[in-house]
C-alpha positions as CSV (number, residue, x, y, z in Angstrom):
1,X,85.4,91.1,96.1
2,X,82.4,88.7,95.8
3,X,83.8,88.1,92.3
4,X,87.6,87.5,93.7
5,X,85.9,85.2,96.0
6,X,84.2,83.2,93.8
7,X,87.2,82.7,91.6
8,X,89.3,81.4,94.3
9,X,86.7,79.0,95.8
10,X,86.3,77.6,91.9
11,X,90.4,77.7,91.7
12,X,91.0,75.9,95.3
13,X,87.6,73.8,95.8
14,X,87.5,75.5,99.3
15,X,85.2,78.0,100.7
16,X,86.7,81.5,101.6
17,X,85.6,82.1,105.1
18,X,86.9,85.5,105.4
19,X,88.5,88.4,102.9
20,X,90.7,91.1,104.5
21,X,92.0,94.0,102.6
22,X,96.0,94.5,103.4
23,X,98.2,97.4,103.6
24,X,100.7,97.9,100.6
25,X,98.4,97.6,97.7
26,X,99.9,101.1,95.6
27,X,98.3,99.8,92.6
28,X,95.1,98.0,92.6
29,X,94.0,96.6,96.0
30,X,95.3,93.5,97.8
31,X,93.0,91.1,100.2
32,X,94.0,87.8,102.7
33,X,91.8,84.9,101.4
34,X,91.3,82.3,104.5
35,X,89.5,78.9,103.6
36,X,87.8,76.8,105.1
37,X,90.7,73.7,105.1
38,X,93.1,75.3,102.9
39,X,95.8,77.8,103.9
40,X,95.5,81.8,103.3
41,X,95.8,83.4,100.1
42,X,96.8,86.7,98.9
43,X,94.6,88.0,96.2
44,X,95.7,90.9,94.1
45,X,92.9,92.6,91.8
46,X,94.4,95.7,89.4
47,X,93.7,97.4,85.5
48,X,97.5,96.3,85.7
49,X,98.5,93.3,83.6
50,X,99.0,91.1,86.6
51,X,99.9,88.1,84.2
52,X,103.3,90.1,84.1
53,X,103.6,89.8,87.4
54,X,103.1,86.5,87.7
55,X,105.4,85.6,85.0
56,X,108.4,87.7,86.9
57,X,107.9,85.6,90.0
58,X,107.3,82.3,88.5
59,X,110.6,83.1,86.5
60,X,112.3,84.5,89.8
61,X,111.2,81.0,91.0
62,X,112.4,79.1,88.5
63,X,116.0,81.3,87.7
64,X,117.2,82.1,90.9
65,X,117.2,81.1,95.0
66,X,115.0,84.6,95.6
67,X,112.7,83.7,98.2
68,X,109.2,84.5,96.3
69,X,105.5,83.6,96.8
70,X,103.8,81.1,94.6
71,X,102.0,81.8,92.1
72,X,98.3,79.7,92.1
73,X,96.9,81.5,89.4
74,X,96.7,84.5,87.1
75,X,94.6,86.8,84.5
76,X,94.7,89.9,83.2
77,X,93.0,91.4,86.2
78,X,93.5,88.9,89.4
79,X,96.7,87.5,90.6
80,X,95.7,84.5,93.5
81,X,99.6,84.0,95.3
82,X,100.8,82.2,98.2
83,X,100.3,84.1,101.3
84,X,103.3,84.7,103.2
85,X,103.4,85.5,106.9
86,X,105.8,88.5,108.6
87,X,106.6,89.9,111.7
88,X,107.7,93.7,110.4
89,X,110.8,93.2,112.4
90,X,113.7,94.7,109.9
91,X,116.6,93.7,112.5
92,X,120.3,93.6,111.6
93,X,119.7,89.8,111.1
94,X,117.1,90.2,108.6
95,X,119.7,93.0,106.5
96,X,122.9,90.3,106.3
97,X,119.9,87.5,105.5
98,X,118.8,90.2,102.6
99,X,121.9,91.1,101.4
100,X,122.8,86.9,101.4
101,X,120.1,86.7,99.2
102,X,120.2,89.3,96.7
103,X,124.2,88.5,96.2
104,X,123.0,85.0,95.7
105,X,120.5,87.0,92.9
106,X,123.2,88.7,91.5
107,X,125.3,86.1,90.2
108,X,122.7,84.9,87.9
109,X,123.5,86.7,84.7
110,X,123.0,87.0,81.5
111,X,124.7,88.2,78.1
112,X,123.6,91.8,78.0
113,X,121.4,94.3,79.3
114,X,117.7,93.7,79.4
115,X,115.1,91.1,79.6
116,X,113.2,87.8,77.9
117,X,109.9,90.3,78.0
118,X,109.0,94.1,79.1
119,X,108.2,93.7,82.7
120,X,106.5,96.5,85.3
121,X,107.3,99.0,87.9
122,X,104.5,99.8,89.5
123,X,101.1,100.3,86.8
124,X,104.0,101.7,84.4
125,X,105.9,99.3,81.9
126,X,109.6,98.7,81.9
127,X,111.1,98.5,77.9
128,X,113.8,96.0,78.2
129,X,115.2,95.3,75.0
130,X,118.4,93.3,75.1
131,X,121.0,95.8,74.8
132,X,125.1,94.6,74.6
133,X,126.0,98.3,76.9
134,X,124.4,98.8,80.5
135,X,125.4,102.3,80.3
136,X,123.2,102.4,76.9
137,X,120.5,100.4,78.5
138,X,120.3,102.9,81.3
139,X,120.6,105.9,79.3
140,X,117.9,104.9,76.3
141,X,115.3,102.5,78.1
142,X,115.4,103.9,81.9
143,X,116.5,107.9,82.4
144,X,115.4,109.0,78.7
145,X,112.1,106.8,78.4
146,X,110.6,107.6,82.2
147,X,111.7,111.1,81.7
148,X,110.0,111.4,78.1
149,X,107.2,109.8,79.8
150,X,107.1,112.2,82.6
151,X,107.2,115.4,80.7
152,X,104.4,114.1,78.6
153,X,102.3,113.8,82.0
154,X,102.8,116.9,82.4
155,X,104.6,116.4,85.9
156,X,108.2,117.0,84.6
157,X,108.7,121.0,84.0
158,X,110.9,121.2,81.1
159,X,113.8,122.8,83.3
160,X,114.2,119.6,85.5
161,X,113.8,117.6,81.8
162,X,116.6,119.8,80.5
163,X,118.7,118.9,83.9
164,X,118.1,115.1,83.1
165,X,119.2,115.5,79.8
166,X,122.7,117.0,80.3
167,X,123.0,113.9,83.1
168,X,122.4,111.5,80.2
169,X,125.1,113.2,78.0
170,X,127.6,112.4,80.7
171,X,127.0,108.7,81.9
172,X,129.6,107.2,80.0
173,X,132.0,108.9,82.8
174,X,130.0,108.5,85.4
175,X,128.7,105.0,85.4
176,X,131.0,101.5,84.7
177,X,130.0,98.5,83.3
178,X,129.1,95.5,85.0
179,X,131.3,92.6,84.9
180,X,128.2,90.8,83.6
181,X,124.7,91.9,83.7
182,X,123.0,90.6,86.9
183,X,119.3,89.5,87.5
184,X,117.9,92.2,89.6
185,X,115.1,92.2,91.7
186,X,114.1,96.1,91.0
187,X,111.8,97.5,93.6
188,X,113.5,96.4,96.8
189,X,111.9,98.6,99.7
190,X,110.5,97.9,102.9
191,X,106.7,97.2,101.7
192,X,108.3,94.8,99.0
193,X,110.2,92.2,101.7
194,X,108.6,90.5,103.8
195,X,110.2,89.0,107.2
196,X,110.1,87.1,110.3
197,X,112.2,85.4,112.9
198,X,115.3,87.3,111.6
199,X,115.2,86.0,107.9
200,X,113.5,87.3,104.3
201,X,110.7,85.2,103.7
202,X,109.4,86.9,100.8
203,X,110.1,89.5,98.0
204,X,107.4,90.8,96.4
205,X,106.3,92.6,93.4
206,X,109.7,92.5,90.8
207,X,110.0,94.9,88.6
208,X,113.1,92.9,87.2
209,X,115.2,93.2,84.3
210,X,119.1,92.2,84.0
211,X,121.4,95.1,84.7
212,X,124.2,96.7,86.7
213,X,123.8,95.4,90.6
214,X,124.7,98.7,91.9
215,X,121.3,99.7,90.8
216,X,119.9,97.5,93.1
217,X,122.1,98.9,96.0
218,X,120.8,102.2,94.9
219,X,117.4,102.1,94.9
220,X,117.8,100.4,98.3
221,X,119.8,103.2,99.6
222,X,117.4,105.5,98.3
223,X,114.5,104.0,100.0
224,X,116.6,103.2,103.4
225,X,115.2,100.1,103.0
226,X,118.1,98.3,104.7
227,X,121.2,99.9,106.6
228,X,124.7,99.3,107.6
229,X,124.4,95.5,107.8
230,X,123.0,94.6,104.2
231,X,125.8,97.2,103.0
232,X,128.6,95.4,104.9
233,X,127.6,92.0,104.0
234,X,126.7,92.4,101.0
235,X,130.4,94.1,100.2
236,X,131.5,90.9,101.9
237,X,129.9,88.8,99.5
238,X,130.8,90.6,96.3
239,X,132.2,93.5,96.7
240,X,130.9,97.4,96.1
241,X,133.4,99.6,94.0
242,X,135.0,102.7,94.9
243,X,133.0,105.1,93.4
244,X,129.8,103.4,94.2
245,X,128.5,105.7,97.4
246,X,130.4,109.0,96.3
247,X,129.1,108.7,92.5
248,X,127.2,106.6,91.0
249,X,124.3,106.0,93.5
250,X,123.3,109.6,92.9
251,X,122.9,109.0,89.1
252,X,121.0,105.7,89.9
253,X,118.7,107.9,92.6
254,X,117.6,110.4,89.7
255,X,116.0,107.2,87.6
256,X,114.4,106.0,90.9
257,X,113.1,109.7,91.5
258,X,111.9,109.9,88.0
259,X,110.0,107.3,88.1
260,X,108.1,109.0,91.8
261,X,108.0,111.9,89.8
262,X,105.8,110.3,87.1
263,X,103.9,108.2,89.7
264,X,103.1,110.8,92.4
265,X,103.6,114.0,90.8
266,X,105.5,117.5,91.2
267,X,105.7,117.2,94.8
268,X,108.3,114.4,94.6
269,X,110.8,116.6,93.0
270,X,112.5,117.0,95.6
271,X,114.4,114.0,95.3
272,X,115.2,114.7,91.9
273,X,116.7,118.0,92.8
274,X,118.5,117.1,95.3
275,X,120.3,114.2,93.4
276,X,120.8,116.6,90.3
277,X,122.4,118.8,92.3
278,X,124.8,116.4,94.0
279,X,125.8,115.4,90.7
280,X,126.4,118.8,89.7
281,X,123.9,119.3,87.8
Protein backbone atom coordinates (compact mmCIF):
# COMPACT_ATOMS: atom_id res chain seq x y z
CA UNK A 1 0.00 0.00 0.00
CA UNK A 2 2.94 2.36 0.81
CA UNK A 3 3.92 1.90 -2.80
CA UNK A 4 0.11 2.68 -4.08
CA UNK A 5 0.45 5.57 -1.98
CA UNK A 6 3.36 6.92 -3.21
CA UNK A 7 2.31 6.66 -6.76
CA UNK A 8 -0.85 8.55 -6.24
CA UNK A 9 0.72 11.45 -4.27
CA UNK A 10 3.48 11.63 -7.33
CA UNK A 11 0.25 11.29 -9.90
CA UNK A 12 -2.05 13.98 -8.02
CA UNK A 13 0.70 16.36 -6.21
CA UNK A 14 -1.45 15.71 -3.00
CA UNK A 15 -0.67 13.87 0.13
CA UNK A 16 -2.89 10.80 0.88
CA UNK A 17 -4.13 11.26 4.33
CA UNK A 18 -5.76 8.04 4.72
CA UNK A 19 -6.09 4.43 2.63
CA UNK A 20 -9.10 2.20 3.33
CA UNK A 21 -9.46 -1.19 1.89
CA UNK A 22 -13.16 -1.64 0.23
CA UNK A 23 -15.46 -4.42 -0.09
CA UNK A 24 -15.83 -5.93 -3.80
CA UNK A 25 -12.29 -6.34 -4.76
CA UNK A 26 -12.74 -10.35 -6.25
CA UNK A 27 -9.56 -9.93 -7.97
CA UNK A 28 -6.77 -8.03 -6.58
CA UNK A 29 -7.58 -5.67 -3.72
CA UNK A 30 -9.24 -2.27 -3.89
CA UNK A 31 -8.49 0.85 -1.37
CA UNK A 32 -10.32 4.65 -0.94
CA UNK A 33 -7.41 7.16 -1.38
CA UNK A 34 -8.41 10.59 0.61
CA UNK A 35 -6.01 13.67 0.03
CA UNK A 36 -5.19 16.18 1.61
CA UNK A 37 -7.12 19.05 -0.93
CA UNK A 38 -8.05 16.75 -3.57
CA UNK A 39 -11.12 14.49 -3.67
CA UNK A 40 -11.00 10.51 -2.89
CA UNK A 41 -9.59 8.07 -5.14
CA UNK A 42 -10.17 4.49 -5.76
CA UNK A 43 -7.09 2.59 -6.19
CA UNK A 44 -7.12 -0.89 -7.63
CA UNK A 45 -3.78 -2.99 -7.32
CA UNK A 46 -4.07 -6.76 -9.26
CA UNK A 47 -1.46 -9.44 -11.31
CA UNK A 48 -4.46 -8.57 -13.69
CA UNK A 49 -3.72 -6.40 -16.70
CA UNK A 50 -5.58 -3.47 -15.28
CA UNK A 51 -4.51 -1.29 -18.47
CA UNK A 52 -7.41 -3.39 -19.99
CA UNK A 53 -9.54 -2.18 -17.74
CA UNK A 54 -8.81 1.06 -18.08
CA UNK A 55 -9.05 1.04 -21.76
CA UNK A 56 -12.91 -0.60 -21.46
CA UNK A 57 -13.91 2.41 -19.33
CA UNK A 58 -12.16 5.08 -21.06
CA UNK A 59 -13.78 3.57 -24.32
CA UNK A 60 -17.26 3.11 -22.43
CA UNK A 61 -16.60 6.93 -21.77
CA UNK A 62 -15.86 7.91 -24.93
CA UNK A 63 -18.62 5.39 -27.05
CA UNK A 64 -21.51 5.51 -25.10
CA UNK A 65 -23.70 7.70 -22.20
CA UNK A 66 -22.76 4.58 -19.51
CA UNK A 67 -22.28 6.30 -16.42
CA UNK A 68 -18.49 5.18 -15.55
CA UNK A 69 -15.67 6.37 -13.32
CA UNK A 70 -12.72 8.25 -14.63
CA UNK A 71 -9.91 6.95 -15.30
CA UNK A 72 -6.60 9.05 -13.68
CA UNK A 73 -4.13 6.66 -14.45
CA UNK A 74 -3.09 3.10 -15.30
CA UNK A 75 -0.20 0.27 -15.46
CA UNK A 76 -0.01 -3.04 -15.68
CA UNK A 77 -0.48 -3.55 -12.02
CA UNK A 78 -2.40 -0.19 -10.48
CA UNK A 79 -5.51 1.32 -11.81
CA UNK A 80 -5.95 5.07 -9.81
CA UNK A 81 -10.05 5.87 -10.83
CA UNK A 82 -12.44 8.32 -9.85
CA UNK A 83 -14.06 7.48 -6.62
CA UNK A 84 -17.63 7.34 -6.79
CA UNK A 85 -19.99 7.59 -3.86
CA UNK A 86 -23.27 5.16 -3.12
CA UNK A 87 -25.92 4.66 -0.88
CA UNK A 88 -26.56 0.57 -1.47
CA UNK A 89 -30.20 1.52 -1.90
CA UNK A 90 -31.25 -0.74 -5.11
CA UNK A 91 -34.93 0.82 -5.06
CA UNK A 92 -37.39 0.44 -8.00
CA UNK A 93 -36.16 4.00 -9.02
CA UNK A 94 -32.67 2.96 -9.32
CA UNK A 95 -33.93 -0.50 -11.72
CA UNK A 96 -36.02 1.88 -14.41
CA UNK A 97 -32.78 4.50 -14.07
CA UNK A 98 -30.63 1.08 -14.90
CA UNK A 99 -32.58 -0.26 -17.37
CA UNK A 100 -32.71 3.68 -19.02
CA UNK A 101 -29.19 3.36 -19.16
CA UNK A 102 -28.21 0.21 -20.43
CA UNK A 103 -31.08 0.57 -23.38
CA UNK A 104 -29.31 3.88 -24.02
CA UNK A 105 -25.98 1.23 -24.20
CA UNK A 106 -27.55 -0.90 -26.37
CA UNK A 107 -28.20 1.07 -29.31
CA UNK A 108 -24.63 1.72 -29.82
CA UNK A 109 -23.71 -1.00 -32.27
CA UNK A 110 -21.42 -2.19 -34.39
CA UNK A 111 -21.08 -4.47 -37.66
CA UNK A 112 -20.56 -7.86 -36.08
CA UNK A 113 -19.89 -9.78 -33.21
CA UNK A 114 -16.89 -8.97 -31.03
CA UNK A 115 -14.52 -6.31 -30.12
CA UNK A 116 -11.54 -3.56 -31.16
CA UNK A 117 -9.31 -5.76 -28.47
CA UNK A 118 -9.72 -8.98 -26.10
CA UNK A 119 -11.11 -7.54 -22.95
CA UNK A 120 -11.58 -9.36 -19.26
CA UNK A 121 -14.00 -11.03 -17.04
CA UNK A 122 -12.79 -11.13 -13.96
CA UNK A 123 -8.57 -12.27 -13.96
CA UNK A 124 -9.75 -14.45 -17.11
CA UNK A 125 -9.50 -12.94 -20.76
CA UNK A 126 -12.35 -12.58 -23.09
CA UNK A 127 -11.28 -13.64 -27.12
CA UNK A 128 -13.30 -11.34 -29.12
CA UNK A 129 -12.57 -11.65 -32.52
CA UNK A 130 -14.94 -9.83 -34.91
CA UNK A 131 -17.23 -12.50 -35.97
CA UNK A 132 -20.21 -11.64 -38.82
CA UNK A 133 -22.77 -14.53 -36.68
CA UNK A 134 -23.60 -13.80 -32.77
CA UNK A 135 -24.69 -17.30 -32.61
CA UNK A 136 -21.02 -18.27 -33.86
CA UNK A 137 -19.52 -15.73 -31.58
CA UNK A 138 -21.31 -17.31 -28.71
CA UNK A 139 -20.80 -20.78 -29.58
CA UNK A 140 -16.73 -20.57 -30.54
CA UNK A 141 -15.32 -17.65 -28.30
CA UNK A 142 -17.83 -17.86 -25.06
CA UNK A 143 -19.45 -21.59 -24.30
CA UNK A 144 -16.66 -23.63 -26.18
CA UNK A 145 -13.50 -21.44 -25.04
CA UNK A 146 -14.64 -21.09 -21.07
CA UNK A 147 -15.66 -24.65 -21.17
CA UNK A 148 -12.25 -25.85 -22.79
CA UNK A 149 -10.79 -23.71 -20.30
CA UNK A 150 -12.56 -25.12 -17.52
CA UNK A 151 -12.02 -28.74 -18.20
CA UNK A 152 -8.37 -28.03 -18.42
CA UNK A 153 -8.60 -26.63 -14.77
CA UNK A 154 -9.64 -29.52 -13.83
CA UNK A 155 -13.04 -28.12 -12.38
CA UNK A 156 -15.32 -29.20 -15.33
CA UNK A 157 -15.88 -33.19 -15.08
CA UNK A 158 -16.02 -34.39 -18.52
CA UNK A 159 -19.82 -35.43 -18.03
CA UNK A 160 -21.02 -31.74 -17.44
CA UNK A 161 -18.24 -30.85 -20.63
CA UNK A 162 -20.05 -33.49 -22.69
CA UNK A 163 -23.65 -31.79 -21.52
CA UNK A 164 -22.14 -28.31 -22.78
CA UNK A 165 -21.26 -29.69 -25.87
CA UNK A 166 -24.57 -31.22 -27.13
CA UNK A 167 -25.96 -27.49 -26.00
CA UNK A 168 -23.49 -25.94 -28.51
CA UNK A 169 -24.60 -28.35 -31.31
CA UNK A 170 -28.12 -26.93 -30.88
CA UNK A 171 -27.80 -23.05 -30.63
CA UNK A 172 -28.63 -22.31 -33.99
CA UNK A 173 -32.37 -23.18 -32.85
CA UNK A 174 -32.26 -21.98 -29.75
CA UNK A 175 -30.76 -18.56 -29.93
CA UNK A 176 -31.67 -15.51 -32.76
CA UNK A 177 -29.66 -13.01 -34.01
CA UNK A 178 -29.53 -9.64 -32.93
CA UNK A 179 -30.91 -7.01 -35.14
CA UNK A 180 -27.36 -5.46 -34.81
CA UNK A 181 -24.73 -6.33 -32.36
CA UNK A 182 -25.03 -4.02 -29.23
CA UNK A 183 -22.24 -2.69 -26.96
CA UNK A 184 -22.63 -4.60 -23.76
CA UNK A 185 -21.63 -3.82 -20.52
CA UNK A 186 -20.91 -7.67 -19.47
CA UNK A 187 -20.76 -8.14 -15.76
CA UNK A 188 -23.85 -6.24 -14.59
CA UNK A 189 -24.49 -7.37 -10.87
CA UNK A 190 -25.08 -5.75 -7.72
CA UNK A 191 -21.17 -5.22 -6.65
CA UNK A 192 -20.63 -3.78 -10.27
CA UNK A 193 -23.35 -0.59 -10.01
CA UNK A 194 -23.02 1.73 -7.92
CA UNK A 195 -26.09 3.99 -6.64
CA UNK A 196 -27.55 6.81 -4.70
CA UNK A 197 -30.51 9.02 -4.36
CA UNK A 198 -32.57 6.73 -6.72
CA UNK A 199 -30.16 6.82 -9.88
CA UNK A 200 -26.90 4.60 -11.26
CA UNK A 201 -24.03 6.67 -10.65
CA UNK A 202 -21.53 4.22 -11.66
CA UNK A 203 -20.87 0.87 -13.49
CA UNK A 204 -17.87 -0.71 -12.83
CA UNK A 205 -15.52 -3.27 -13.99
CA UNK A 206 -16.77 -4.08 -17.97
CA UNK A 207 -16.04 -7.05 -19.16
CA UNK A 208 -17.53 -5.70 -22.61
CA UNK A 209 -17.57 -6.90 -25.96
CA UNK A 210 -20.43 -6.24 -28.81
CA UNK A 211 -23.10 -8.96 -28.80
CA UNK A 212 -26.70 -10.00 -28.54
CA UNK A 213 -28.47 -7.63 -25.67
CA UNK A 214 -30.42 -10.45 -24.27
CA UNK A 215 -27.14 -11.47 -22.85
CA UNK A 216 -27.02 -8.74 -20.93
CA UNK A 217 -30.67 -9.31 -19.56
CA UNK A 218 -29.40 -12.73 -18.76
CA UNK A 219 -26.62 -12.45 -16.77
CA UNK A 220 -28.68 -9.83 -14.95
CA UNK A 221 -31.37 -12.21 -14.35
CA UNK A 222 -29.02 -14.66 -13.28
CA UNK A 223 -27.46 -12.58 -10.76
CA UNK A 224 -31.04 -10.94 -9.53
CA UNK A 225 -29.25 -8.04 -9.81
CA UNK A 226 -32.34 -5.97 -10.72
CA UNK A 227 -36.15 -7.11 -10.66
CA UNK A 228 -39.41 -6.45 -12.13
CA UNK A 229 -38.81 -2.73 -12.72
CA UNK A 230 -35.51 -2.86 -14.96
CA UNK A 231 -37.40 -5.82 -16.84
CA UNK A 232 -40.49 -3.70 -17.52
CA UNK A 233 -38.72 -0.61 -18.53
CA UNK A 234 -36.34 -1.86 -20.21
CA UNK A 235 -39.17 -3.91 -22.50
CA UNK A 236 -40.54 -0.42 -22.73
CA UNK A 237 -37.63 0.99 -24.13
CA UNK A 238 -36.72 -1.70 -26.66
CA UNK A 239 -38.45 -4.43 -26.41
CA UNK A 240 -37.60 -8.24 -25.03
CA UNK A 241 -38.75 -11.15 -27.53
CA UNK A 242 -40.96 -13.92 -26.95
CA UNK A 243 -38.73 -16.56 -26.31
CA UNK A 244 -36.45 -14.50 -24.25
CA UNK A 245 -37.51 -15.74 -20.46
CA UNK A 246 -38.87 -19.25 -21.50
CA UNK A 247 -35.55 -20.01 -23.72
CA UNK A 248 -32.93 -18.36 -24.35
CA UNK A 249 -31.91 -16.90 -20.92
CA UNK A 250 -31.23 -20.53 -19.81
CA UNK A 251 -28.69 -21.05 -22.67
CA UNK A 252 -27.17 -17.51 -21.76
CA UNK A 253 -27.11 -18.68 -17.84
CA UNK A 254 -24.91 -21.84 -18.70
CA UNK A 255 -21.99 -19.31 -20.17
CA UNK A 256 -22.38 -17.20 -17.06
CA UNK A 257 -22.22 -20.48 -14.83
CA UNK A 258 -19.27 -21.64 -16.83
CA UNK A 259 -17.44 -19.02 -16.23
CA UNK A 260 -18.23 -19.45 -11.92
CA UNK A 261 -17.45 -22.82 -12.63
CA UNK A 262 -13.86 -21.97 -13.78
CA UNK A 263 -13.54 -19.13 -11.27
CA UNK A 264 -14.79 -20.76 -8.02
CA UNK A 265 -14.72 -24.29 -8.67
CA UNK A 266 -16.89 -27.64 -8.58
CA UNK A 267 -19.09 -26.27 -6.00
CA UNK A 268 -20.76 -23.84 -8.41
CA UNK A 269 -22.13 -26.53 -10.59
CA UNK A 270 -25.08 -26.20 -9.43
CA UNK A 271 -26.06 -23.54 -11.57
CA UNK A 272 -24.80 -25.25 -14.42
CA UNK A 273 -26.94 -28.24 -13.78
CA UNK A 274 -29.75 -26.72 -13.17
CA UNK A 275 -29.68 -24.54 -16.45
CA UNK A 276 -28.67 -27.74 -18.44
CA UNK A 277 -31.38 -29.43 -17.28
CA UNK A 278 -34.03 -26.74 -18.02
CA UNK A 279 -32.73 -26.74 -21.44
CA UNK A 280 -33.12 -30.39 -21.63
CA UNK A 281 -30.07 -31.24 -21.53
Amino acid sequence: METVCARAESQFGSAVTNAAELDGGKVGSVSRLDFADRDAVVAKVSDTPLTVEAEMLRYLDRESALPVPEVYHATTGCLLMEYVEGDGKFTEAVERDAADCLAELHEVTAEQSGFPFDTLSGPYSLPNPWTESWIDFFREFRLRDVADAAAEAGTLPSADRERVAALTSDLDSLLTEPAAPALLHGDVWSENVVVRDGHVRAFLDPAMYYGHPEIELAYILAFDTFGDAFFERYDDRRGIEDGFFETRAAVYTVFSSLELVRYSGCDKLSSLRGALTELGY
